[in-house]
DOKEGU-861226 format. One record per residue (C-alpha): residue number from 1; x, y, z. Coordinates in nm, 3 decimals, decimal comma. Layout:
BEGIN
   nr     east    north       up
  NUM        X        Y        Z
...
REM end
This chain:
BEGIN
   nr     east    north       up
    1    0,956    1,365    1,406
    2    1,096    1,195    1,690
    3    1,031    1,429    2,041
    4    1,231    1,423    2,360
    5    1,129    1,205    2,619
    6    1,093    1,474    2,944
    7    0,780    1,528    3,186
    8    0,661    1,835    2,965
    9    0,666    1,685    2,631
   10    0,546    1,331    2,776
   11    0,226    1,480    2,999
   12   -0,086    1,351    2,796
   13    0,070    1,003    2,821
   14    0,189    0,949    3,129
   15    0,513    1,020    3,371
   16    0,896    1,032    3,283
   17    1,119    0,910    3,569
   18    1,460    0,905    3,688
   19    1,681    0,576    3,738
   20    1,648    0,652    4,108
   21    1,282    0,714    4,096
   22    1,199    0,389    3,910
   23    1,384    0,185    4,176
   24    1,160    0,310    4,445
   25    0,853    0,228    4,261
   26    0,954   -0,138    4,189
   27    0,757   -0,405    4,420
   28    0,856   -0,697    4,252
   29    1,082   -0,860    3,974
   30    0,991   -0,650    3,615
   31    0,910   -0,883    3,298
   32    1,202   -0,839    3,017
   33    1,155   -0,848    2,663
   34    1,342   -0,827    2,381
   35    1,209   -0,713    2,046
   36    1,412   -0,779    1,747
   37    1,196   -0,543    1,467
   38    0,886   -0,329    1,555
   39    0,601   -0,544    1,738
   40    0,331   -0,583    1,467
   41    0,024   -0,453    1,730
   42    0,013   -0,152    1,929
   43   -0,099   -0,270    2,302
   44   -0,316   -0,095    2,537
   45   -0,451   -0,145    2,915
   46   -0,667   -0,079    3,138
   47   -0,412   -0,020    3,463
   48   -0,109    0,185    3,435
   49    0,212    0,054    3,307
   50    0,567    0,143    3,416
   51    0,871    0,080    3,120
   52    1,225    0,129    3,087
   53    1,514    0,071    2,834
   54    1,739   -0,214    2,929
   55    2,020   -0,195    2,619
   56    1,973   -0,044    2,292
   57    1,830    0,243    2,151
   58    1,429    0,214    2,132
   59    1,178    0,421    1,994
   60    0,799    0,456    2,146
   61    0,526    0,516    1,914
   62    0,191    0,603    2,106
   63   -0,163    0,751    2,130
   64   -0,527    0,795    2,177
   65   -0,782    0,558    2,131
   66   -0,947    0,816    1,961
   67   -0,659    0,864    1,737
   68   -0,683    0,515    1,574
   69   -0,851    0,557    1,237
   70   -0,634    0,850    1,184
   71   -0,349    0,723    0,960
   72    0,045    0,833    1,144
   73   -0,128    1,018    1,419
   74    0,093    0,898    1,693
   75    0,408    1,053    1,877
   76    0,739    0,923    1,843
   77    0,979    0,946    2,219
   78    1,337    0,812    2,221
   79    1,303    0,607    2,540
   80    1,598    0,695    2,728
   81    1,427    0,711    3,053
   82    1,168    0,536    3,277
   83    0,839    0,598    3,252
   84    0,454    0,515    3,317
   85    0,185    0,497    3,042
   86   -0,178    0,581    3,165
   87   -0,445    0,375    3,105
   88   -0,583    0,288    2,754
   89   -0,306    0,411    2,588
   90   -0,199    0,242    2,258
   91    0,179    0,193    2,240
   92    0,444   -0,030    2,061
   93    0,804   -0,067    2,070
   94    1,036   -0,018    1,772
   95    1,399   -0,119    1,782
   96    1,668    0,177    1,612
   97    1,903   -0,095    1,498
   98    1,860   -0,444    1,507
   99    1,714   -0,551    1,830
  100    1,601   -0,347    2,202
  101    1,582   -0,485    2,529
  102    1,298   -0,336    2,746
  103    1,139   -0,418    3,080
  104    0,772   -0,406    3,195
  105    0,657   -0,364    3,547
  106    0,477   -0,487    3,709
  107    0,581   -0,844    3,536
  108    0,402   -1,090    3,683
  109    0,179   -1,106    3,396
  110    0,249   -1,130    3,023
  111    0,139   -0,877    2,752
  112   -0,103   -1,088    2,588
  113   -0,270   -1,187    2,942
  114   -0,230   -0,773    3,065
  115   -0,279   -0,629    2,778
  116   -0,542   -0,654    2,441
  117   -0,421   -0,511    2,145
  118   -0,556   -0,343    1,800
  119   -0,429   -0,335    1,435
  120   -0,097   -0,118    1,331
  121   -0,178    0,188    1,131
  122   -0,097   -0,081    0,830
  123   -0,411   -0,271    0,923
  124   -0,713    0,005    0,934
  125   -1,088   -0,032    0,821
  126   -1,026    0,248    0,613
  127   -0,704    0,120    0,365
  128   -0,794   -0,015    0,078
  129   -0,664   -0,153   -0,257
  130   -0,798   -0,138   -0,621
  131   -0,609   -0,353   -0,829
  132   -0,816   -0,344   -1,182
  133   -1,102   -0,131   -1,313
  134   -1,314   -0,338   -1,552
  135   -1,593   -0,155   -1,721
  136   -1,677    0,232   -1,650
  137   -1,953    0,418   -1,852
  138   -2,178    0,671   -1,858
  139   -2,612    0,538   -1,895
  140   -2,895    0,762   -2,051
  141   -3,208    0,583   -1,980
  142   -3,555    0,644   -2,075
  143   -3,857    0,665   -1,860
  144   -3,977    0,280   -1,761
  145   -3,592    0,195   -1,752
  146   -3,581   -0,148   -1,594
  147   -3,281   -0,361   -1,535
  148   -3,388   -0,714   -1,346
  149   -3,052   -0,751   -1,156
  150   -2,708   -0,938   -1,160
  151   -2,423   -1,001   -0,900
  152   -2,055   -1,043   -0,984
  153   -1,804   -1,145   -0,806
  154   -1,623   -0,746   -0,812
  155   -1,754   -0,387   -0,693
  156   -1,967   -0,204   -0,869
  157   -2,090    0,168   -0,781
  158   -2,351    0,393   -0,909
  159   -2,387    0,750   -0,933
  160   -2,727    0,948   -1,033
  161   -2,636    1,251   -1,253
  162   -2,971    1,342   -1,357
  163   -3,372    1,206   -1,235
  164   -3,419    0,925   -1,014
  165   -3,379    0,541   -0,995
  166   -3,454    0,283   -0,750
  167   -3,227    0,062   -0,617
  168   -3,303   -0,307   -0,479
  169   -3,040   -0,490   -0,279
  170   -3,076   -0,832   -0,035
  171   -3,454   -0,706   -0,073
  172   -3,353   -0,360    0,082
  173   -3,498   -0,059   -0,155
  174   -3,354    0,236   -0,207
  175   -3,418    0,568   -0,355
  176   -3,140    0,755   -0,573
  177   -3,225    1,081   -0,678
  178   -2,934    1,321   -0,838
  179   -2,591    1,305   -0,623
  180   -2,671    1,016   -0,485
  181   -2,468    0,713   -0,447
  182   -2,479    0,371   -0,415
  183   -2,228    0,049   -0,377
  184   -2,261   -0,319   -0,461
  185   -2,048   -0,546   -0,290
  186   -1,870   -0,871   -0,466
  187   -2,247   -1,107   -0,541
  188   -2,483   -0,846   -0,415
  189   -2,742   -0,909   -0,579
  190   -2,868   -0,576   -0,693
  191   -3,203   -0,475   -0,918
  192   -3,210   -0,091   -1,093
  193   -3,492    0,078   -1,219
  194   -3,601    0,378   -1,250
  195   -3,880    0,601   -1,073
  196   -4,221    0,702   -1,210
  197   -4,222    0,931   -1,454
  198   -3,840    0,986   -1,463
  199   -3,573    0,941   -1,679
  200   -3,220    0,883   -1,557
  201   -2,864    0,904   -1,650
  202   -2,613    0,746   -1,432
  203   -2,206    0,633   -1,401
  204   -2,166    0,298   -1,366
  205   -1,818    0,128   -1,198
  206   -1,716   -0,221   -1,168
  207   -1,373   -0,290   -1,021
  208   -1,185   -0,524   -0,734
  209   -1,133   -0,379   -0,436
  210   -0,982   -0,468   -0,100
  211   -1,170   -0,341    0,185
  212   -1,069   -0,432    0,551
  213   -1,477   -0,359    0,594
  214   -1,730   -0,374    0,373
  215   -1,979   -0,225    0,573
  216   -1,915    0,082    0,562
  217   -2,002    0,142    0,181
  218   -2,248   -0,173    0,128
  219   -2,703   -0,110    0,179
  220   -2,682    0,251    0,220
  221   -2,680    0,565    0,001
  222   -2,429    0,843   -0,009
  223   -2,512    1,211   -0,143
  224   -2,204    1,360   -0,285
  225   -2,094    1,699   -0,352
  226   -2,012    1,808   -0,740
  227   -1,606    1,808   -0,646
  228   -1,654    1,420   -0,575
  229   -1,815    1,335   -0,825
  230   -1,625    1,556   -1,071
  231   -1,364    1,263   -1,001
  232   -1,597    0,996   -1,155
  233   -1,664    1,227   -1,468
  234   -1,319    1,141   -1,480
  235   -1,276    0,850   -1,464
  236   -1,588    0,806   -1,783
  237   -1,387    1,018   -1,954
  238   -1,062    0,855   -1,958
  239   -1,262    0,524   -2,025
  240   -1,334    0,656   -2,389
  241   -0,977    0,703   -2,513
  242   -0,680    0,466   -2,546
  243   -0,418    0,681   -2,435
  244   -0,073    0,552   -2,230
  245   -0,168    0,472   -1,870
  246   -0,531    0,545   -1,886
  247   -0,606    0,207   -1,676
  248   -0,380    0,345   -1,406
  249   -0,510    0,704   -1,392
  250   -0,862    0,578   -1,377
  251   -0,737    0,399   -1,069
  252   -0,591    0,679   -0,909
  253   -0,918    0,919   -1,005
  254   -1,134    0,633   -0,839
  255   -0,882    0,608   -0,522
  256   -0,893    0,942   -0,481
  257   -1,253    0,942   -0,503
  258   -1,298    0,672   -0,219
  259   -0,991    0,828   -0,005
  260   -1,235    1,166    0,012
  261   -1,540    0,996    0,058
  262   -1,376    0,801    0,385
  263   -1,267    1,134    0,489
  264   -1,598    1,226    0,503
  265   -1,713    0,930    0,645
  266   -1,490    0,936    0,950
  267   -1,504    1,346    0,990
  268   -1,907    1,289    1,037
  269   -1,814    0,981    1,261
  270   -1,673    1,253    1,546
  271   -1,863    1,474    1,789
  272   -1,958    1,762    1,690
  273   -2,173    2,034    1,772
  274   -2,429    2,040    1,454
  275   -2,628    2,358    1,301
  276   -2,967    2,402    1,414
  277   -3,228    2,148    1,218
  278   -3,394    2,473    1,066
  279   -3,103    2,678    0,951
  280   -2,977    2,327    0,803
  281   -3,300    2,313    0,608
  282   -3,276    2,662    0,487
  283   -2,907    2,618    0,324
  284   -3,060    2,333    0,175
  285   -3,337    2,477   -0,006
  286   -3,102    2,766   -0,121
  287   -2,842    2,518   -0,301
  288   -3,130    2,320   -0,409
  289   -3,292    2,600   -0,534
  290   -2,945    2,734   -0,709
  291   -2,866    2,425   -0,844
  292   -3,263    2,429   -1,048
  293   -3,191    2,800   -1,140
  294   -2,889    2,653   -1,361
  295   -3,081    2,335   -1,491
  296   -3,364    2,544   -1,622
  297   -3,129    2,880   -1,780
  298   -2,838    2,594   -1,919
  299   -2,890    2,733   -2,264
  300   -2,869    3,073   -2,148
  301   -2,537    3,292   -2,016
  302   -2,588    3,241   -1,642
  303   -2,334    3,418   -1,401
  304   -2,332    3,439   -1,008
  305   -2,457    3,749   -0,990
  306   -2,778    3,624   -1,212
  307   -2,814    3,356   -0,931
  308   -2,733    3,598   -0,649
  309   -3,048    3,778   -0,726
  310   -3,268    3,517   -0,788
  311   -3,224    3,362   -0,448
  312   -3,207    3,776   -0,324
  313   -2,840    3,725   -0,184
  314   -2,514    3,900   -0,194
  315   -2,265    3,725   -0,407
  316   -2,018    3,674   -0,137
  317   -2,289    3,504    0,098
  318   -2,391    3,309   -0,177
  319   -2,055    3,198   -0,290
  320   -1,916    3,123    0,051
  321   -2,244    2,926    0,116
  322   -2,247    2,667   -0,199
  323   -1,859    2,642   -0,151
  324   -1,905    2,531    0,208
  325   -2,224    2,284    0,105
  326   -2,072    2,154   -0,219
  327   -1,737    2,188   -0,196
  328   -1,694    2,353   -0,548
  329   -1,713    2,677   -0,654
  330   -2,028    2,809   -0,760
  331   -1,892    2,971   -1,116
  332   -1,652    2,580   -1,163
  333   -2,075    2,405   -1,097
  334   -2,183    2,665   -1,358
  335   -1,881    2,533   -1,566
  336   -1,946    2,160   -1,494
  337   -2,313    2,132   -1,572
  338   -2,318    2,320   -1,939
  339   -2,027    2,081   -2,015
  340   -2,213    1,798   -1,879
  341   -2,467    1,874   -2,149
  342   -2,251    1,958   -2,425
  343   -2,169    1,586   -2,365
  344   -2,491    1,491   -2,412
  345   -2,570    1,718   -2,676
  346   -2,253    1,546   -2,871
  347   -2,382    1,247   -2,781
  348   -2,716    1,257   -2,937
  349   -2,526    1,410   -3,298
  350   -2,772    1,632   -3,381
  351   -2,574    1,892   -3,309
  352   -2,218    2,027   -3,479
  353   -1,958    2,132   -3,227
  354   -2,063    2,513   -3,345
  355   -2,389    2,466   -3,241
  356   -2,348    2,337   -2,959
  357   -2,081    2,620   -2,809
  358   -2,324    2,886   -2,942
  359   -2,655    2,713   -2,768
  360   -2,494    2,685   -2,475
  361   -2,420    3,056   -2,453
  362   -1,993    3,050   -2,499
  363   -1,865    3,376   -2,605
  364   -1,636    3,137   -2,906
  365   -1,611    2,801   -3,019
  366   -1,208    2,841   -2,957
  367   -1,300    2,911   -2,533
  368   -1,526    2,637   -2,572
  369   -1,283    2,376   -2,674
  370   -0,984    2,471   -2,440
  371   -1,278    2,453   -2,115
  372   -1,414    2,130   -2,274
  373   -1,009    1,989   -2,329
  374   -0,901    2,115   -1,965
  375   -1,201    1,978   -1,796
  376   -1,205    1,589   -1,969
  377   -0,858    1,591   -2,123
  378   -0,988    1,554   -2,428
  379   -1,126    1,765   -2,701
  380   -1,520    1,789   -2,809
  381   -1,466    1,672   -3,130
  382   -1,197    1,408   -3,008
  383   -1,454    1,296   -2,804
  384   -1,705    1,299   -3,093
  385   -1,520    1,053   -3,244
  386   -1,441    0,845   -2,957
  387   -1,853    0,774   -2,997
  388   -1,819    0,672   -3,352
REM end
């Protein structure tokens, strides 16, 4: 929304002016320049800067340093008046029709000499393209798993839904146990394995990607919460039917996906005032110790209020608690994990759909199928045959 240019509206920024005003500030001859479309680079300075509309309507976008990774968080003034810009505030000019005329004091020196400039919002860290997916699938591997590496020229991510792996890249090591996440760059050379005594099921993504910077996903590890990575269960899902637009909805699921992880990246990137170390470690041990309570009664009925008083809290506490750690509901985790093994359970085929809706503890085979179809759109014996 465009605001009007007056001192109130304009005071975070700078000063507005009148004609009169202006002229009395003026030492020496202004600069004029005229812009015929929007200039490509917002420009900043260190010393304040006095501008004014010559001929034609002109828009001013500006803001914050601080403001720069956020995408379209600028304000918009019709410049129909003088004014001053403080230091270090990122502007640009943007003609209404076809061209603007608009002066710069004090002149004597040109923009690129007075000023240095930064990307448009078009030209962030953070945006990102994915133009094809090429392989995504779901791994179930044995204790002594070892895969002695590869690099390729696309992306490739990995997510640890169950036990623990080790990951080698550039000679780095890393540790992966469940939630955890790890990239691979284009020819990252990368080694997986997994640890000691563990077995270890994991997603597996390879796709292009443009990434202004690289850095911020390659040699580290990511934990993510169930809601994220309920977008990669996804994505495997729609991998294992042939269905109208599946390529372009696993897309979508995996943009998503990266859109909320850089969310989180940049959210974590500002100051803020954390939670002291030990109440951190406390919430931790509670969704830890939540999150084993399911794993070991999967094959039971297991509500909240089971889990409430197991961990001897009220349900409201607890529920407010794993939805603010996980960002899922704790009854939709509940959900996600039995289905998670009814996957597995098809997947092994020792077990009729029947069987597996009654181990798992559903009241009917009927409320098992319409969870299983809404969750993976797709139906368990659909996707039994998908395996075939």
């Amino acid at each position: 929304m465009i605001k009007n240019l007056n001192p109130l509206t304009f005071s975070e920024y700078g000063s507005v002016y009148t004609s009169a005003e202006y002229a009395c500030l003026k030492k020496e001859t202004p600069k004029t320049i005229t812009f015929t479309e929007a200039s490509p680079l917002f420009y900043t300075g260190e010393y304040q800067l006095y501008l004014d509309v010559v001929e034609y309507p002109t828009l001013l976008e500006i803001m914050y340093e601080q403001d720069c990774l956020s995408a379209q968080n600028y304000d918009i003034y019709l410049l129909d008046k003088p004014v001053s810009l403080n230091s270090k505030v990122y502007f640009r000019i943007v003609p209404m029709h076809t061209k603007c005329t608009v002066e710069f004091y004090p002149g004597h020196l040109s923009l690129n000499q007075y000023f240095y400039s930064i990307s448009s919002q078009k030209d962030r860290h953070y945006v990102l393209n994915i133009p094809k997916i090429y392989v995504a699938f779901y791994q179930e591997k044995e204790k002594g798993f070892y895969f002695k590496g590869e690099h390729h020229p696309c992306w490739e991510l990995t997510y640890v839904d169950t036990g623990e792996m080790f990951s080698v890249v550039e000679k780095q090591k890393f540790l992966l146990r469940q939630g955890d996440l790890a990239f691979y760059g284009p020819n990252q050379h990368h080694i997986q394995y997994a640890a000691k005594n563990s077995s270890v099921n994991f997603f597996s993504i390879a796709f292009d990607m443009e990434l202004k910077k690289p850095s911020l996903l390659q040699n580290q590890v990511f934990h993510i919460s169930h809601a994220h990575a309920a977008l990669l269960n996804r994505i495997i899902s729609e991998s294992t039917v042939s269905q109208l637009y599946s390529e372009e909805l696993m897309i979508c699921y995996l943009k998503e996906f990266l859109i909320l992880l850089f969310r989180t990246l940049h959210s974590q990137s500002q100051t803020k005032p954390p939670d002291s170390h030990l109440k951190q470690n406390l919430e931790k041990n509670i969704i830890c110790e939540v999150c084993n309570y399911v794993e070991e009664n999967i094959f039971s009925p297991v509500t909240v209020s089971d889990i409430a008083h197991h961990v001897n809290l009220s349900m409201p506490y607890l529920s407010a608690l794993f939805h603010k750690k996980e960002g899922i509901r704790l009854i939709e985790y509940i959900n996600n994990k039995k289905l998670e093994k009814s996957k597995e359970m098809i997947r092994s085929g020792q077990y009729t759909i029947t069987q597996i809706s009654e181990m798992l503890g559903y009241s009917s085979i009927h409320y098992f199928s319409r969870l299983f179809k809404s969750t993976y759109s797709i139906s368990p014996s659909e996707y039994a045959k998908a395996l075939r």
